[in-house]
PyMOL commands that place a pseudoatom at each C-alpha (Angstrom):
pseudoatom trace, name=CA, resn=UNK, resi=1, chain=A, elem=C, hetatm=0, pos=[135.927, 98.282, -97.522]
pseudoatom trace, name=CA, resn=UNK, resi=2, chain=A, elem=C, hetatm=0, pos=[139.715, 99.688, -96.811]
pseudoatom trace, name=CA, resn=UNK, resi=3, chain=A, elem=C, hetatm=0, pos=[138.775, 103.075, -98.357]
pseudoatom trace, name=CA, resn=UNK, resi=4, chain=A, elem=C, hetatm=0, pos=[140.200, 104.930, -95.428]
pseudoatom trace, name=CA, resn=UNK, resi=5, chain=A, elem=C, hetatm=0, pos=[142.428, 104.227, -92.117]
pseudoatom trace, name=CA, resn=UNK, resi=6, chain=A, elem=C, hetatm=0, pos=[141.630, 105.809, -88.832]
pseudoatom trace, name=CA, resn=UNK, resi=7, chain=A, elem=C, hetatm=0, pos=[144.508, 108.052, -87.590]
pseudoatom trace, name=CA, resn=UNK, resi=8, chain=A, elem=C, hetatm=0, pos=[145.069, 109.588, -84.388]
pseudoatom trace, name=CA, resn=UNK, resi=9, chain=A, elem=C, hetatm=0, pos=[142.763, 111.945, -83.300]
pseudoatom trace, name=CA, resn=UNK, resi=10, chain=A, elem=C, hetatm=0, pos=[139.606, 110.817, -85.197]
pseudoatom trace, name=CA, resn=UNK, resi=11, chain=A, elem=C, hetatm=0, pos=[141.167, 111.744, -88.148]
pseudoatom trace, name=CA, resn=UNK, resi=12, chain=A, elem=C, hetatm=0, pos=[141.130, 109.899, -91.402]
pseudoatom trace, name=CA, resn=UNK, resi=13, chain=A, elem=C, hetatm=0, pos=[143.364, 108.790, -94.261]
pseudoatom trace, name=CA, resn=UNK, resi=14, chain=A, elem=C, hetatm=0, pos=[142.317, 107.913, -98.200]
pseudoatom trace, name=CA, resn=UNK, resi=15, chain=A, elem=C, hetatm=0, pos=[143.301, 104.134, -99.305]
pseudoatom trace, name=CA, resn=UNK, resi=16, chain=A, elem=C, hetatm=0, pos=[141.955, 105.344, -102.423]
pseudoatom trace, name=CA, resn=UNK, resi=17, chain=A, elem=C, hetatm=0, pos=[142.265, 108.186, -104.800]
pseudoatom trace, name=CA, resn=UNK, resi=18, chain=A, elem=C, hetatm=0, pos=[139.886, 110.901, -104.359]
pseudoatom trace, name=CA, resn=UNK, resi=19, chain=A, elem=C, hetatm=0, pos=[138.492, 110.978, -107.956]
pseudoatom trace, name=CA, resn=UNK, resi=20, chain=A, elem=C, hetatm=0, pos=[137.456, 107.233, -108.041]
pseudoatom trace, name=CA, resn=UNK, resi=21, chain=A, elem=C, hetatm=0, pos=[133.896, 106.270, -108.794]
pseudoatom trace, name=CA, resn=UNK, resi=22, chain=A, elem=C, hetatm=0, pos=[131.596, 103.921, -107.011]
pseudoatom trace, name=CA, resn=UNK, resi=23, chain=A, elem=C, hetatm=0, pos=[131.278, 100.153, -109.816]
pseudoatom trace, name=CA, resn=UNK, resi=24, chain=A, elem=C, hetatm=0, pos=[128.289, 100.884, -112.182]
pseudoatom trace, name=CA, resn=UNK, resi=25, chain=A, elem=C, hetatm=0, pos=[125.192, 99.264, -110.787]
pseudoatom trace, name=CA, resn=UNK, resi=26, chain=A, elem=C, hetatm=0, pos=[127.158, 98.539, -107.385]
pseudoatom trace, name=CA, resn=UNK, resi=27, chain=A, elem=C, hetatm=0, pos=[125.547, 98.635, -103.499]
pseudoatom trace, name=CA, resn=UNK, resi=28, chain=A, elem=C, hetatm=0, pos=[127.676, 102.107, -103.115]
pseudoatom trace, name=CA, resn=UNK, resi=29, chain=A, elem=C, hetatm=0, pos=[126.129, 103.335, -106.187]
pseudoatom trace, name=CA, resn=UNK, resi=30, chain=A, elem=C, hetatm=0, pos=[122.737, 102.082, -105.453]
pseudoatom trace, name=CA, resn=UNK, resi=31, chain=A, elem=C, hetatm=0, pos=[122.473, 103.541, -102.528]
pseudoatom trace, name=CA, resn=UNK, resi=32, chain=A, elem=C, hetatm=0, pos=[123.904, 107.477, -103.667]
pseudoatom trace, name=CA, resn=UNK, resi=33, chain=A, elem=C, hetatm=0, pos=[120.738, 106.519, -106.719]
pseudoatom trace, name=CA, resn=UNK, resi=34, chain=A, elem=C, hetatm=0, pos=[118.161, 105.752, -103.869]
pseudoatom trace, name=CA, resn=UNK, resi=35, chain=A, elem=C, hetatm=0, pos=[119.178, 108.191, -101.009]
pseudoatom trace, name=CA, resn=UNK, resi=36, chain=A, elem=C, hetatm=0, pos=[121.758, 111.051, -102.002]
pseudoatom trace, name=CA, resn=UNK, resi=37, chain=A, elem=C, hetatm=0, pos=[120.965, 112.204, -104.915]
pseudoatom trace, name=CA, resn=UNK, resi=38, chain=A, elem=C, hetatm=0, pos=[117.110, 112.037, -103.912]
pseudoatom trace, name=CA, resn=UNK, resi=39, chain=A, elem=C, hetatm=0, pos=[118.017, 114.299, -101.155]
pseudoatom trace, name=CA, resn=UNK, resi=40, chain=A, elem=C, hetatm=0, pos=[120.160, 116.328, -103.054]
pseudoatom trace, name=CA, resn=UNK, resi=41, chain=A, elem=C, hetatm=0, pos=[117.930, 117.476, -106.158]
pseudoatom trace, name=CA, resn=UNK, resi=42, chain=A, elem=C, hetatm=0, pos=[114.930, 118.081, -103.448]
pseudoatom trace, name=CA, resn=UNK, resi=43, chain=A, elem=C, hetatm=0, pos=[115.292, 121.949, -103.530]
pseudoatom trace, name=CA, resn=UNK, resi=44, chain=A, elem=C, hetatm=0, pos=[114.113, 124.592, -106.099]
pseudoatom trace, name=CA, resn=UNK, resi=45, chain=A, elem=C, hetatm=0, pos=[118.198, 125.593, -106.272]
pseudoatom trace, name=CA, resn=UNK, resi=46, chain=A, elem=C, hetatm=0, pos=[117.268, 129.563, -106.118]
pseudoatom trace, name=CA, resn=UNK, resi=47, chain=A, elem=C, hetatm=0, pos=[119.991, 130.357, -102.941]
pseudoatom trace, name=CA, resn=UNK, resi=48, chain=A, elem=C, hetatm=0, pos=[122.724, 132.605, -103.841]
pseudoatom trace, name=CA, resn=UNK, resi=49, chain=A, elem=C, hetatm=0, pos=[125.023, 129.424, -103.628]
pseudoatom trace, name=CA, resn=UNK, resi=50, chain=A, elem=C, hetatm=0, pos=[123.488, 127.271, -105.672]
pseudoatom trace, name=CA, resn=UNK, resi=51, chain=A, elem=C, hetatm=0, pos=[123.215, 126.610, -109.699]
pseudoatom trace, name=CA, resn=UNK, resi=52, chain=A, elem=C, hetatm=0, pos=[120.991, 124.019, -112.051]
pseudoatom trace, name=CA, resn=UNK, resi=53, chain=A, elem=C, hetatm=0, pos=[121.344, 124.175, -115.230]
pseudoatom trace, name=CA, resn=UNK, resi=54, chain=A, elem=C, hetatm=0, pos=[119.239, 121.249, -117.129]
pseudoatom trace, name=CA, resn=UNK, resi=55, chain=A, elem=C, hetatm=0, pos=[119.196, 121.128, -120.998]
pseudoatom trace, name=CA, resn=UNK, resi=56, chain=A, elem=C, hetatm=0, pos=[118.421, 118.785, -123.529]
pseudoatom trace, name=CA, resn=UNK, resi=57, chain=A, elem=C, hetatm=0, pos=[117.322, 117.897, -126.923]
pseudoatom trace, name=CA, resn=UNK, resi=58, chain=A, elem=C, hetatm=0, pos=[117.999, 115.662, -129.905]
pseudoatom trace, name=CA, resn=UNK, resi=59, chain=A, elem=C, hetatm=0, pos=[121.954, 114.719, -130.529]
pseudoatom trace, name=CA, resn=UNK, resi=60, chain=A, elem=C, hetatm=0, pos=[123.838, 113.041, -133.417]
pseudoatom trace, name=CA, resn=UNK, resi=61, chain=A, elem=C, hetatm=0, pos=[126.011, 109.805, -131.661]
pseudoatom trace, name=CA, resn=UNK, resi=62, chain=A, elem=C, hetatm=0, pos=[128.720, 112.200, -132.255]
pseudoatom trace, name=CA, resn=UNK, resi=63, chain=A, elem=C, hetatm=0, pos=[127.417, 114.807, -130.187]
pseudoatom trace, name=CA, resn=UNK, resi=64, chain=A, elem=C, hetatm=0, pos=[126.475, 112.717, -127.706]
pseudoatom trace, name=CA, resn=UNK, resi=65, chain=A, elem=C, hetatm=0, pos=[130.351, 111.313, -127.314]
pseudoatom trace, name=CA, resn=UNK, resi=66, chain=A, elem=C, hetatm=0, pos=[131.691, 115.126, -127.902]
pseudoatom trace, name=CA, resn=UNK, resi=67, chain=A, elem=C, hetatm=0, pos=[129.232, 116.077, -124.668]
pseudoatom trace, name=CA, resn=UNK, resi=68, chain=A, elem=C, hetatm=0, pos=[130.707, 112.773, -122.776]
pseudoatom trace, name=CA, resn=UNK, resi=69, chain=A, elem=C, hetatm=0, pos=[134.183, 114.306, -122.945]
pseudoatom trace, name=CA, resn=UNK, resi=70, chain=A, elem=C, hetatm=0, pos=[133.106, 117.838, -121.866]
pseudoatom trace, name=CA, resn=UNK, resi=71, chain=A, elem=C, hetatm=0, pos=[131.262, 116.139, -118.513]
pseudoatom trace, name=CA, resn=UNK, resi=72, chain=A, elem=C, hetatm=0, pos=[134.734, 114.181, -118.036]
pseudoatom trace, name=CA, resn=UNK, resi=73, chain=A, elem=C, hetatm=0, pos=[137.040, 117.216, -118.632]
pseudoatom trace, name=CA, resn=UNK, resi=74, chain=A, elem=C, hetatm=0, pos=[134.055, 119.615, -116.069]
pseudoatom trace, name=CA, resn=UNK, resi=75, chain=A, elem=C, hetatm=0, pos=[133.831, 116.416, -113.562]
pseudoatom trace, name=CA, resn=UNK, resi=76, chain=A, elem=C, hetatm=0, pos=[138.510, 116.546, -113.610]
pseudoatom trace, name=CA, resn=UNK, resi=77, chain=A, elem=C, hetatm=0, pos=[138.461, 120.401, -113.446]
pseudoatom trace, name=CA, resn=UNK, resi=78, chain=A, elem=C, hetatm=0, pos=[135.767, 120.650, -110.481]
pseudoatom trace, name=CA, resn=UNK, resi=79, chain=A, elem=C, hetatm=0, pos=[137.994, 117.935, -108.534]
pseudoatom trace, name=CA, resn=UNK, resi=80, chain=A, elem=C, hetatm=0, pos=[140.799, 119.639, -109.166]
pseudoatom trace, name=CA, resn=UNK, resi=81, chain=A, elem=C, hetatm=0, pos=[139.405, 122.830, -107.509]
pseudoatom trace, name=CA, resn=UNK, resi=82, chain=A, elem=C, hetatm=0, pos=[137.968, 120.867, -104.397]
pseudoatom trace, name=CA, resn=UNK, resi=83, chain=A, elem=C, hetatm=0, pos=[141.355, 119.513, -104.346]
pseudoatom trace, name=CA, resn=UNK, resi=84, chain=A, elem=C, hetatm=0, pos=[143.017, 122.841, -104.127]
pseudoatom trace, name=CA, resn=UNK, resi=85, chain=A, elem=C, hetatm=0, pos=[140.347, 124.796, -102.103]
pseudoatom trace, name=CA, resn=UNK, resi=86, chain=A, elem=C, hetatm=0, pos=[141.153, 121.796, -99.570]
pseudoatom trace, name=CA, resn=UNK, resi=87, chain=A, elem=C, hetatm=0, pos=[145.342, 121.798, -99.464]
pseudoatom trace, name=CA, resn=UNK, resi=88, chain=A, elem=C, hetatm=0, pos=[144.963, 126.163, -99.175]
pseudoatom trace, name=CA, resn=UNK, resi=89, chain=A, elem=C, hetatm=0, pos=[142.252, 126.089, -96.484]
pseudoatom trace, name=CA, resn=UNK, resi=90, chain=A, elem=C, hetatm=0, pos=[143.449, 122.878, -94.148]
pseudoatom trace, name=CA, resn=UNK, resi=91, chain=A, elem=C, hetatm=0, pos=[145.331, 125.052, -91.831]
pseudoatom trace, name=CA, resn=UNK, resi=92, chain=A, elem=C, hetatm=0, pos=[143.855, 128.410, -92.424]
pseudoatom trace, name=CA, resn=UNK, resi=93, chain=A, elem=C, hetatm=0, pos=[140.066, 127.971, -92.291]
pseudoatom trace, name=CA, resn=UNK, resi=94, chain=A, elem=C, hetatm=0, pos=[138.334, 126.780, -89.321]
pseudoatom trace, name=CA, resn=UNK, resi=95, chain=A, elem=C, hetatm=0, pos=[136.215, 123.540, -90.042]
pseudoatom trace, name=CA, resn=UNK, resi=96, chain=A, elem=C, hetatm=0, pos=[132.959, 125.659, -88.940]
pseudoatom trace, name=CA, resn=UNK, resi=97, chain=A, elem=C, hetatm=0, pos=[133.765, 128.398, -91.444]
pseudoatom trace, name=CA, resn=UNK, resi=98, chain=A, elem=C, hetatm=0, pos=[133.754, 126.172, -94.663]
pseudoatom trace, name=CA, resn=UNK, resi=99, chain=A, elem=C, hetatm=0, pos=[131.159, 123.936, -95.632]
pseudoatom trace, name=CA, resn=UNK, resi=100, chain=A, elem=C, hetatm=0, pos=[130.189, 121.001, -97.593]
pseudoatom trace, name=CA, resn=UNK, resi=101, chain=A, elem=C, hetatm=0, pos=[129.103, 121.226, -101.541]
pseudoatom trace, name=CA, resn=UNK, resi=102, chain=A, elem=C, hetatm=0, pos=[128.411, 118.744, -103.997]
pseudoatom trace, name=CA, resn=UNK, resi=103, chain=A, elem=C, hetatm=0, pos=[128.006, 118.583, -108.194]
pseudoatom trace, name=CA, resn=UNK, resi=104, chain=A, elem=C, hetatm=0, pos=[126.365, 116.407, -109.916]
pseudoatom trace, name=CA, resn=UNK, resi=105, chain=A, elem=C, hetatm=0, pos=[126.798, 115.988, -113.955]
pseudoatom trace, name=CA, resn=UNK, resi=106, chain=A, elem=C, hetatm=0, pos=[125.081, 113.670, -115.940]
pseudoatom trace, name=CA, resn=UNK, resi=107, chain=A, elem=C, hetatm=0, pos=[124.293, 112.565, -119.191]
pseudoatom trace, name=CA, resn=UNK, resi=108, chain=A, elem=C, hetatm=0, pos=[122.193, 109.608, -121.202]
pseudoatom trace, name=CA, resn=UNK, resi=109, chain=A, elem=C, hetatm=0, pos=[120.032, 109.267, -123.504]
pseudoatom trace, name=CA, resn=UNK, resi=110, chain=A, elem=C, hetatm=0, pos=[116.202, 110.668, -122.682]
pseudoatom trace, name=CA, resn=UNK, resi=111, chain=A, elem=C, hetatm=0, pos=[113.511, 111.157, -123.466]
pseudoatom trace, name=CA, resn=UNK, resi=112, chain=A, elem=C, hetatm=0, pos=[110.499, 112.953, -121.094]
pseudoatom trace, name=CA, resn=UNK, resi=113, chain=A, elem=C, hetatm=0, pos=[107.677, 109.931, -120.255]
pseudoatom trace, name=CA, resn=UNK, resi=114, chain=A, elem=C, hetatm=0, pos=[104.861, 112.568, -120.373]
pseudoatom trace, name=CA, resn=UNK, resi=115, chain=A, elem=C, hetatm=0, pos=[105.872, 113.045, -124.438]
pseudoatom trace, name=CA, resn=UNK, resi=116, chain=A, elem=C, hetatm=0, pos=[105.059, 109.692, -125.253]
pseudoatom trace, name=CA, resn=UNK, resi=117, chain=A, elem=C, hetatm=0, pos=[101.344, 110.743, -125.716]
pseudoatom trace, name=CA, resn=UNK, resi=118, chain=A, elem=C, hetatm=0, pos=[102.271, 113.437, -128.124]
pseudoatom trace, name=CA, resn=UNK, resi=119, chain=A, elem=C, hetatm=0, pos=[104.374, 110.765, -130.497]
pseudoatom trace, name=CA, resn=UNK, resi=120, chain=A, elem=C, hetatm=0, pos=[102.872, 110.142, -133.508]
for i in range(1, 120): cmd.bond("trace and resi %d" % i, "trace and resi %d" % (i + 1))
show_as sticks, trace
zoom trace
């Protein structure tokens, strides 16, 4: 897939930036849908590390593009720290010490299949 190149070492280099997304509806993507993310949201999220936050409701087409750019500008600023976190710690932290973590943001339009009984 030429995504990275082996170095010395077992060590690794990006072909690719490291804010690029997987093609909409692609194998990659299918497969973070039917595995990762599956995986991911299977806890209650109550450890002191970990945050959910799920709202919703009723939006103007307005609000819905107004809440697509503050998902894009969250999704650049949280690479940005991983980014950062990563370049300070490479030769300072121990790989054992630090550990993996993952975000997920999302947004479409939704509505709750167990409503549909209470439309009118």
């Amino acid at each position: 897939m030429k995504v990275i190149e082996l170095q010395p070492g077992n060590r690794v280099r990006l072909l690719v930036s490291r804010h690029f997304s997987w093609r909409p509806g692609g194998p990659r993507q299918r497969c973070i849908h039917q595995k990762l993310l599956r995986e991911f949201t299977d806890t209650r999220f109550t450890g002191p590390q970990e945050e959910f936050f799920f709202h919703g409701g009723e939006v103007s087409e307005e609000g819905i593009a107004e809440l697509q750019q503050v998902l894009r500008n969250a999704t650049r600023q949280c690479a940005q720290i991983l980014d950062r976190d990563r370049d300070r710690d490479r030769d300072r932290a121990p790989r054992d010490v630090r550990q993996g973590a993952a975000f997920v943001l999302a947004l479409r339009p939704w509505k709750y299949s167990g409503f549909k009984q209470l439309e009118r």
